[in-house]
PyMOL CGO cylinders between C-alpha atoms (Angstrom):
from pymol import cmd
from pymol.cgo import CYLINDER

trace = [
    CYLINDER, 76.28, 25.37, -41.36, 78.23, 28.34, -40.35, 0.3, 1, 1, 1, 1, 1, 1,
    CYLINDER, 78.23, 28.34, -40.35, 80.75, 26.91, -37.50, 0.3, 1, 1, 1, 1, 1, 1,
    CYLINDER, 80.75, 26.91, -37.50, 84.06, 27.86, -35.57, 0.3, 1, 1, 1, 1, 1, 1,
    CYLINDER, 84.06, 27.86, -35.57, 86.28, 25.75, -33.02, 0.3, 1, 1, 1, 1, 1, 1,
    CYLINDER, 86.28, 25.75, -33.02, 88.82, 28.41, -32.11, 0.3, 1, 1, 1, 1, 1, 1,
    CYLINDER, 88.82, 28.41, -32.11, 87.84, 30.65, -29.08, 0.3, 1, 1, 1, 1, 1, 1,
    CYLINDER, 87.84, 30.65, -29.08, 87.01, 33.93, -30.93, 0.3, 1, 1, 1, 1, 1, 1,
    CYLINDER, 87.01, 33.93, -30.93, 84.17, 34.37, -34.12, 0.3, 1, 1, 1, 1, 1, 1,
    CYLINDER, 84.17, 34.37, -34.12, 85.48, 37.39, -36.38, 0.3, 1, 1, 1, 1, 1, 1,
    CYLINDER, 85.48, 37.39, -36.38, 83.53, 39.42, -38.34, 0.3, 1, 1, 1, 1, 1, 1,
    CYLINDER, 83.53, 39.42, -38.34, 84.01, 42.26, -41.34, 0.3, 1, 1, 1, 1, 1, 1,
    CYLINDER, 84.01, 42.26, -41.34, 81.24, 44.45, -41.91, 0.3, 1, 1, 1, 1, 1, 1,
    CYLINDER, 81.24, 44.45, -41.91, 81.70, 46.51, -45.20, 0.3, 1, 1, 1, 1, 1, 1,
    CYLINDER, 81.70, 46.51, -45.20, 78.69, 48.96, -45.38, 0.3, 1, 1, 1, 1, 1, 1,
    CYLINDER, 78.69, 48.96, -45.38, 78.11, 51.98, -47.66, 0.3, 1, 1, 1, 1, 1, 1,
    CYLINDER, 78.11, 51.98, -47.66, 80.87, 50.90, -50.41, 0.3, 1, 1, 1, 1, 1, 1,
    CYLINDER, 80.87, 50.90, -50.41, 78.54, 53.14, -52.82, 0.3, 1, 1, 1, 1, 1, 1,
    CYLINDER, 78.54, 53.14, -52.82, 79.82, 51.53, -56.09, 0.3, 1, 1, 1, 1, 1, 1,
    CYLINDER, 79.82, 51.53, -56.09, 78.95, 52.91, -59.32, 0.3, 1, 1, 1, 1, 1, 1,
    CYLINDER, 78.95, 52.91, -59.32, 78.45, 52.58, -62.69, 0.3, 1, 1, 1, 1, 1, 1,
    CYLINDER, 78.45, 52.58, -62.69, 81.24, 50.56, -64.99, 0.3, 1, 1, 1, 1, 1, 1,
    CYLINDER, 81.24, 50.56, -64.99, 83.62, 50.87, -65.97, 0.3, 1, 1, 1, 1, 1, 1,
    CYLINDER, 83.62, 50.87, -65.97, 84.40, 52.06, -62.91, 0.3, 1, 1, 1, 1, 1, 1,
    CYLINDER, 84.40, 52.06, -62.91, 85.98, 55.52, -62.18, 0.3, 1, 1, 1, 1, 1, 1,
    CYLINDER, 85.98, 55.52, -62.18, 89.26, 55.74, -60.11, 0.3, 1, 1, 1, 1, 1, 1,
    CYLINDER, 89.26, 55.74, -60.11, 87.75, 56.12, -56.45, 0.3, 1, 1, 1, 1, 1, 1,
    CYLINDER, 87.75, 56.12, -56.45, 85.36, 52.59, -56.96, 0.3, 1, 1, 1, 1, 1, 1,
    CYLINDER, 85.36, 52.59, -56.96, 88.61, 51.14, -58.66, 0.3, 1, 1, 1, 1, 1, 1,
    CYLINDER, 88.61, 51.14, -58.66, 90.13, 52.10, -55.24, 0.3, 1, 1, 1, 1, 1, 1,
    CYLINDER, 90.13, 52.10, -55.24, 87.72, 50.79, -52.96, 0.3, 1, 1, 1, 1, 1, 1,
    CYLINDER, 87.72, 50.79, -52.96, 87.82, 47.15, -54.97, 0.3, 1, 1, 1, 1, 1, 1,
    CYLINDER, 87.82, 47.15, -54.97, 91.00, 47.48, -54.63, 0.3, 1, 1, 1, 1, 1, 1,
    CYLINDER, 91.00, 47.48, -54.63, 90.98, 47.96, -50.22, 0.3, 1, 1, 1, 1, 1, 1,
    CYLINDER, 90.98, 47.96, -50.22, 88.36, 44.90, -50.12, 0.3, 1, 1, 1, 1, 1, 1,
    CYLINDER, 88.36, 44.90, -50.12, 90.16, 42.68, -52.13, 0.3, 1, 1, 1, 1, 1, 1,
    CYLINDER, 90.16, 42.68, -52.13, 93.30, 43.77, -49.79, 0.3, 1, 1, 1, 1, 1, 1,
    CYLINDER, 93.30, 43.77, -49.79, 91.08, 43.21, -46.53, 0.3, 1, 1, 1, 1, 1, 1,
    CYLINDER, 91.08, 43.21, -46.53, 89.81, 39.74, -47.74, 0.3, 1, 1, 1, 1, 1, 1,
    CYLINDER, 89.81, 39.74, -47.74, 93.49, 38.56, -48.81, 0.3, 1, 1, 1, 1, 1, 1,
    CYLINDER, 93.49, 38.56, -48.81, 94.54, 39.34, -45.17, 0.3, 1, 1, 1, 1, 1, 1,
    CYLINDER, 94.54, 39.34, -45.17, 92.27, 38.23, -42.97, 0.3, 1, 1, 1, 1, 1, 1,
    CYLINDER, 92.27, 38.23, -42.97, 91.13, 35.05, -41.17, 0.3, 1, 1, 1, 1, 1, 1,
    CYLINDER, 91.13, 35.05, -41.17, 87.85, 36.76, -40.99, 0.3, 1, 1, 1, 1, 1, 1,
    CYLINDER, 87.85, 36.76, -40.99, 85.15, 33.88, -40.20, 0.3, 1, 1, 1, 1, 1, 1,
    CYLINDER, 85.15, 33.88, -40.20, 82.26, 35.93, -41.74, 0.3, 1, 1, 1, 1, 1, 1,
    CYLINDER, 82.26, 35.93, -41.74, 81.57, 38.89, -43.83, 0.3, 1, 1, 1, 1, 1, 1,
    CYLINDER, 81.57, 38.89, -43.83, 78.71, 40.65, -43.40, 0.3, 1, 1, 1, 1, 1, 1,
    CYLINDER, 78.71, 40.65, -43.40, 77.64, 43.85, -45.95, 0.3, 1, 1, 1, 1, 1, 1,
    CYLINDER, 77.64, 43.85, -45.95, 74.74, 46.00, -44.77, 0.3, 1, 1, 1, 1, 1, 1,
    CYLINDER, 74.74, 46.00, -44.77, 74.00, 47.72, -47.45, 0.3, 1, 1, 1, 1, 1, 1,
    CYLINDER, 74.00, 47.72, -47.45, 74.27, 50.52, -50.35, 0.3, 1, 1, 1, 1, 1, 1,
    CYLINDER, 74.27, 50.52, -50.35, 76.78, 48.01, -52.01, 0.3, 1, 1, 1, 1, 1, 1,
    CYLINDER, 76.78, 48.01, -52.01, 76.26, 50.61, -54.94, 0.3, 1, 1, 1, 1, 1, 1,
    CYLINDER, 76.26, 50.61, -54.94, 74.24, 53.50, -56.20, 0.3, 1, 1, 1, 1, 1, 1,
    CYLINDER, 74.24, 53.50, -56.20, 71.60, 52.32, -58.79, 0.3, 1, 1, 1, 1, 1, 1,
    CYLINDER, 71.60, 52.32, -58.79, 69.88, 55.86, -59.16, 0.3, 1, 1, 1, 1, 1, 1,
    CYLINDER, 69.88, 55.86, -59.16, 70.91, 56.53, -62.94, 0.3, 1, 1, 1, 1, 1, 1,
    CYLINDER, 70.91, 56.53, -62.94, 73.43, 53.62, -63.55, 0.3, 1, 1, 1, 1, 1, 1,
    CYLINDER, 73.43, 53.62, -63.55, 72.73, 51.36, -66.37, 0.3, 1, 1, 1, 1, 1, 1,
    CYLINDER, 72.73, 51.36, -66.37, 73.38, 47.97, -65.84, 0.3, 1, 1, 1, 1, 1, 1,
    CYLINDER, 73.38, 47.97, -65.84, 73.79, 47.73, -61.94, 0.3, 1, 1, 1, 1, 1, 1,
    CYLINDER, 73.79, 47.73, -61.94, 73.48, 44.11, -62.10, 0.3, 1, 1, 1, 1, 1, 1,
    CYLINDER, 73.48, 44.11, -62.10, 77.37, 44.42, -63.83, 0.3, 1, 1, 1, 1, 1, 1,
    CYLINDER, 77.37, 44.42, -63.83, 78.25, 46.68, -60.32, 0.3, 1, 1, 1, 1, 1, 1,
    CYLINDER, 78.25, 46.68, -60.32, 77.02, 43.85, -58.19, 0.3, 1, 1, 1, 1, 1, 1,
    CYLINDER, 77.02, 43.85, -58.19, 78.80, 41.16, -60.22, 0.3, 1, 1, 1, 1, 1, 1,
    CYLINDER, 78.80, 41.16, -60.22, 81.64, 43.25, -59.85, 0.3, 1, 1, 1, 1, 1, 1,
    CYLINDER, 81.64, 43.25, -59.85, 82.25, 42.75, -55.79, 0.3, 1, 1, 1, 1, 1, 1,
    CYLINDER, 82.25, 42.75, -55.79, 80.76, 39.18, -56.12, 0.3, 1, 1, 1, 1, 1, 1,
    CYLINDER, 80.76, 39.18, -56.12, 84.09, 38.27, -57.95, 0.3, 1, 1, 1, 1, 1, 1,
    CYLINDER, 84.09, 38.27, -57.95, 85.71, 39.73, -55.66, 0.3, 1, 1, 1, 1, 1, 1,
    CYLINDER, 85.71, 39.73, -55.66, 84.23, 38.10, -52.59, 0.3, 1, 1, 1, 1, 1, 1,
    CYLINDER, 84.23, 38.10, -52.59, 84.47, 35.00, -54.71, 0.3, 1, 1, 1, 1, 1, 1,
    CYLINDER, 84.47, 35.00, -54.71, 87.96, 34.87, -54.20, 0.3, 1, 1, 1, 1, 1, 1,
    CYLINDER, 87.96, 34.87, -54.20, 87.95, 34.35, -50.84, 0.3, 1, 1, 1, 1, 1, 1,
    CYLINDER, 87.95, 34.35, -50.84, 86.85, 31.27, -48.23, 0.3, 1, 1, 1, 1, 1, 1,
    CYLINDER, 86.85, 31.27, -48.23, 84.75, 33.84, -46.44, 0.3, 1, 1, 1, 1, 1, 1,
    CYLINDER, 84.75, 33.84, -46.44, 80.68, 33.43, -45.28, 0.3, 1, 1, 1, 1, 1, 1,
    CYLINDER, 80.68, 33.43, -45.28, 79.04, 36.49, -46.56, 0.3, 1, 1, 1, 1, 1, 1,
    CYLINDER, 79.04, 36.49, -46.56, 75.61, 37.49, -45.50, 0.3, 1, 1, 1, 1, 1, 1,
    CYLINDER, 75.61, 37.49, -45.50, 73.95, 40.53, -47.43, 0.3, 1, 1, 1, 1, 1, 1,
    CYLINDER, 73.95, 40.53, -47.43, 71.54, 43.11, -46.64, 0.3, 1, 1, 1, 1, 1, 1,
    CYLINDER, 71.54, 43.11, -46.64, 70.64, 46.30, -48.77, 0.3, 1, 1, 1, 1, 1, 1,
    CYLINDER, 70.64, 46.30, -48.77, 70.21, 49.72, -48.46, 0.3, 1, 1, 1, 1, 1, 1,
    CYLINDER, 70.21, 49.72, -48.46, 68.06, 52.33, -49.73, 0.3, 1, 1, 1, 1, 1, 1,
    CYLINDER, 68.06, 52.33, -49.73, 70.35, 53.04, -52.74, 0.3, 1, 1, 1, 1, 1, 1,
    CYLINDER, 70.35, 53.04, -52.74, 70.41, 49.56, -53.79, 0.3, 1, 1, 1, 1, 1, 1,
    CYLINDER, 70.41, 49.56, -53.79, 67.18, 49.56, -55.37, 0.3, 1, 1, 1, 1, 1, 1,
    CYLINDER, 67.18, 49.56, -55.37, 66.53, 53.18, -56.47, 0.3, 1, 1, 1, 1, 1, 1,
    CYLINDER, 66.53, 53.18, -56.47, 66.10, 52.49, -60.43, 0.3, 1, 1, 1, 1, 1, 1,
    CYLINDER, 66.10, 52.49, -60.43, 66.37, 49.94, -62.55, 0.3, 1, 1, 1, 1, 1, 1,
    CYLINDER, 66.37, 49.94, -62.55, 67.00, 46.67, -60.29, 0.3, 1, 1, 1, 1, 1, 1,
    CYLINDER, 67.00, 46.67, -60.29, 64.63, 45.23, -57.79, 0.3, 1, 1, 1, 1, 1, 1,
    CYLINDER, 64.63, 45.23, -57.79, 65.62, 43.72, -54.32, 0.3, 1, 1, 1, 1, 1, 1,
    CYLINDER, 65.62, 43.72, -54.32, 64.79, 40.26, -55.55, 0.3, 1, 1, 1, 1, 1, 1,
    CYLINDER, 64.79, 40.26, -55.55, 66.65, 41.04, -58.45, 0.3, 1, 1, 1, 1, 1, 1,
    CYLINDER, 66.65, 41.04, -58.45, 69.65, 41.64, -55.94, 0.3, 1, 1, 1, 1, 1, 1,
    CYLINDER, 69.65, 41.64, -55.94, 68.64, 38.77, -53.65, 0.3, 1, 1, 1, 1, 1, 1,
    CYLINDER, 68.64, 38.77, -53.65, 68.77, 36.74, -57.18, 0.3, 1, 1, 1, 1, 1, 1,
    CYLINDER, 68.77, 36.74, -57.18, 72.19, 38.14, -57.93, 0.3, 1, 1, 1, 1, 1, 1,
    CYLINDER, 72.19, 38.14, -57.93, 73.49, 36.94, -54.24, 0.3, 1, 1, 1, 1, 1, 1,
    CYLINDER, 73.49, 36.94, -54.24, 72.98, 33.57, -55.27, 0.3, 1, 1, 1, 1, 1, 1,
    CYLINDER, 72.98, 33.57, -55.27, 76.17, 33.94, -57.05, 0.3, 1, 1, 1, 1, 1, 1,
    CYLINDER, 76.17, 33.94, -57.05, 78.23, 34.39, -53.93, 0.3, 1, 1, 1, 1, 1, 1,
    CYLINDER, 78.23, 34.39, -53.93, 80.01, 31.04, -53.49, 0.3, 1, 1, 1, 1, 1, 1,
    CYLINDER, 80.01, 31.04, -53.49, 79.77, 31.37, -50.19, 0.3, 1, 1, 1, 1, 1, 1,
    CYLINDER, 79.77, 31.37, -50.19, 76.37, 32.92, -49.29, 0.3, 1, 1, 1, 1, 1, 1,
    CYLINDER, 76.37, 32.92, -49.29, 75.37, 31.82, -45.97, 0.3, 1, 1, 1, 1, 1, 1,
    CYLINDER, 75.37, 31.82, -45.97, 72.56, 30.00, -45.22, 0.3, 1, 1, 1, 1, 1, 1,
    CYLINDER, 72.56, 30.00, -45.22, 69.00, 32.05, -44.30, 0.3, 1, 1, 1, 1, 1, 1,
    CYLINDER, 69.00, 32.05, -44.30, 67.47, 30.95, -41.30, 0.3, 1, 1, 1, 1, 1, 1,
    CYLINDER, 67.47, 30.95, -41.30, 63.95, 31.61, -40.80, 0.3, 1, 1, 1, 1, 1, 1,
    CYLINDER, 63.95, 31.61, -40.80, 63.40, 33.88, -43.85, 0.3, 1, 1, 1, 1, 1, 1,
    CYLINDER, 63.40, 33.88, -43.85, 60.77, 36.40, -44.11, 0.3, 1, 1, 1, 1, 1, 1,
    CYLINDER, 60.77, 36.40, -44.11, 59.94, 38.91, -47.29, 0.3, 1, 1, 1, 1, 1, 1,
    CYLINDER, 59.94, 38.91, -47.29, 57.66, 41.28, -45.99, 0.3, 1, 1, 1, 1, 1, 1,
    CYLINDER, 57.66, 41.28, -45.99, 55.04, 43.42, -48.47, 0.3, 1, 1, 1, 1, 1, 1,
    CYLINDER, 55.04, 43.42, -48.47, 57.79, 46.28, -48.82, 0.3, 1, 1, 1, 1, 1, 1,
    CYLINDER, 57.79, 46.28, -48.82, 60.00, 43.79, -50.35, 0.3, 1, 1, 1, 1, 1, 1,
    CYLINDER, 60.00, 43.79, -50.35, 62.64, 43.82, -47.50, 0.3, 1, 1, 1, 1, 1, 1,
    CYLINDER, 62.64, 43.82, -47.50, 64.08, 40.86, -46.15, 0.3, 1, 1, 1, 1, 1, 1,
    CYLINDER, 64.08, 40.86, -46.15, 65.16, 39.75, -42.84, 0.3, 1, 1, 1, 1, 1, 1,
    CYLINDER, 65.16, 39.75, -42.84, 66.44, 36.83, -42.06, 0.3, 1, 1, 1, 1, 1, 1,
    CYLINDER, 66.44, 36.83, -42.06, 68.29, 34.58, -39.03, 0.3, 1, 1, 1, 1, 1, 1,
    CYLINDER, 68.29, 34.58, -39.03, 72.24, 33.40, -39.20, 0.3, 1, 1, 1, 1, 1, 1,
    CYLINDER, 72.24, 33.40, -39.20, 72.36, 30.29, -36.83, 0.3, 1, 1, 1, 1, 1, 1,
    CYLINDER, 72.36, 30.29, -36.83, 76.50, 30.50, -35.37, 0.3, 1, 1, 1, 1, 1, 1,
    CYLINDER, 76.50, 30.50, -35.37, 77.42, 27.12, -34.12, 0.3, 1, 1, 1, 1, 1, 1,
    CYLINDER, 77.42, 27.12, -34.12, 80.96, 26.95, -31.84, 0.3, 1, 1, 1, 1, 1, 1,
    CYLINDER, 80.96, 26.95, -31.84, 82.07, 23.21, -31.99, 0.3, 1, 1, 1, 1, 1, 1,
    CYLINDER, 82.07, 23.21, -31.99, 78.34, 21.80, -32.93, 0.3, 1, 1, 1, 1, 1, 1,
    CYLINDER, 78.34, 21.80, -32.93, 76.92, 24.13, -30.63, 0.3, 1, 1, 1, 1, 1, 1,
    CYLINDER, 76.92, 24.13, -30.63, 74.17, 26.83, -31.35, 0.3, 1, 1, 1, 1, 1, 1,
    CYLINDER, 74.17, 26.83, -31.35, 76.16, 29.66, -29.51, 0.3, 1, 1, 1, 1, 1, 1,
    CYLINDER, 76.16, 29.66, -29.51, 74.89, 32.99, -31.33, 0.3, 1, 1, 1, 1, 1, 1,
    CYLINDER, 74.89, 32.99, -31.33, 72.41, 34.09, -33.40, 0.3, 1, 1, 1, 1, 1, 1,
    CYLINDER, 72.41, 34.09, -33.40, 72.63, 36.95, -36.08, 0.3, 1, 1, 1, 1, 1, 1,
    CYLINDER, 72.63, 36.95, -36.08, 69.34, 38.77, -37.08, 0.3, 1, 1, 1, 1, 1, 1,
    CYLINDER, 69.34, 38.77, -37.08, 69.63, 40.59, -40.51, 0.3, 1, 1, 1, 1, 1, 1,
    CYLINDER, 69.63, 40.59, -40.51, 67.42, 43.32, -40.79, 0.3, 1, 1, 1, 1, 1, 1,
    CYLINDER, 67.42, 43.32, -40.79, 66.80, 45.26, -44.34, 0.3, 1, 1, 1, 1, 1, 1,
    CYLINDER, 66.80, 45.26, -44.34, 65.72, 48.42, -42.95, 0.3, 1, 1, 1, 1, 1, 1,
    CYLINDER, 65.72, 48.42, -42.95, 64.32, 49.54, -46.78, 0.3, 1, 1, 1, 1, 1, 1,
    CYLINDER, 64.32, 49.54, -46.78, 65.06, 52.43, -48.92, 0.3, 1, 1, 1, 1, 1, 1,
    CYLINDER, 65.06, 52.43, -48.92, 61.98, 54.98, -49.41, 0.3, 1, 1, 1, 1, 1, 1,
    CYLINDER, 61.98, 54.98, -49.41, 58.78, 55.05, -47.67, 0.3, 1, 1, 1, 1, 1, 1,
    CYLINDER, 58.78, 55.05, -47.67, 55.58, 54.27, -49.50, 0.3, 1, 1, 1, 1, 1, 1,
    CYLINDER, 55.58, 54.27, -49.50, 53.95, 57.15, -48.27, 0.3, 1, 1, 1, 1, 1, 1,
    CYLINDER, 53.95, 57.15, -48.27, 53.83, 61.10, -48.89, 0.3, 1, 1, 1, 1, 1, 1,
    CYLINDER, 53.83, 61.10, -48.89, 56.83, 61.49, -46.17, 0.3, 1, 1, 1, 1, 1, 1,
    CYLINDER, 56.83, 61.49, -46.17, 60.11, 62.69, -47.63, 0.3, 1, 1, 1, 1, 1, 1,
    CYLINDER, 60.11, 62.69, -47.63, 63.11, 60.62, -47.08, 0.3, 1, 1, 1, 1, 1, 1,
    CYLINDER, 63.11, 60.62, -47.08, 64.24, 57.30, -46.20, 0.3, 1, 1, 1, 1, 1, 1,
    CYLINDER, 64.24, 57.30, -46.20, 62.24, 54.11, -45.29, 0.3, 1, 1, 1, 1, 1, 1,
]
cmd.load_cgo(trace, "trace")
C-alpha cells in the first residue's frame, strides 16, 4: 500500500529520458548520471516515468537499456509506477515484454484495477492512502505508440 503521514505527497516524474543502446554513449551516461543524483537527494514519496524510457527503433538488446535504469531506481526507497511511450516498443521488445521487465523494480507499485486493452496498452489505478486513508487516486494512462491504421504518426 502506497501511504504518507506527513502533510505533503511528492512526486518525480522523469519522462522522455530516450536511452539508447549499450554501452551507452556519453549523453545517456549523463542522464544516468542526473537520475541517480535526483534519487540520492530527494525525499520524493513516488516516482512516476511516463514514458520513452529509451529508443528501441534499431537497438539490439533493449531489454539491457531497461535493466540499465532499473538498477538505478533500485537503489533507492522510492514507489515507481511506469507507463510507456511510443518509442518503447518500436522493434524488437513488446510492451508485455517491458511490463515483464518492471517486475524487476523493487519497488513497483501496486496496480489497481488493471486493464490491457487489444492495442496492448495498459492503464491502470494507484490507490494514495494519507494516514490509512484513501485520499487520492492516480490514473495511469499508456497513451500507445503507432496507430493500427493507414494514418501517419503517433497512436
Amino acid at each position: 500500500m502506497l501511504s504518507y503521514t506527513k502533510e505533503s505527497f511528492e512526486i518525480i516524474q522523469l519522462t522522455d529520458i530516450h536511452l539508447g543502446q549499450m554501452p551507452f554513449n556519453d549523453e545517456d551516461l549523463l542522464t544516468l548520471e542526473k537520475i541517480d543524483q535526483l534519487l540520492a537527494s530527494t525525499a520524493a514519496d513516488l516516482l512516476c516515468i511516463t514514458g520513452d524510457l529509451m529508443w528501441t527503433h534499431g537497438v539490439k538488446n533493449p531489454e539491457k537499456t531497461y535493466h540499465a535504469l532499473i538498477n538505478i531506481l533500485n537503489k533507492y526507497d522510492i514507489p515507481v509506477v511506469v507507463t510507456y511511450g511510443n518509442h518503447d516498443s518500436e522493434e524488437s521488445v513488446t510492451r508485455t515484454d517491458l511490463r515483464e521487465i518492471e517486475k524487476n523494480i523493487n519497488h513497483l507499485v501496486e496496480k489497481k484495477h488493471a486493464f490491457i486493452d487489444s492495442y496492448n496498452k495498459e492503464s491502470y489505478a494507484v490507490e494514495i492512502y494519507h494516514h490509512d486513508q484513501l485520499s487520492n487516486v492516480l490514473y495511469i494512462f499508456d497513451s500507445g505508440d503507432y496507430p493500427t491504421n493507414s494514418l501517419d504518426g503517433y497512436d
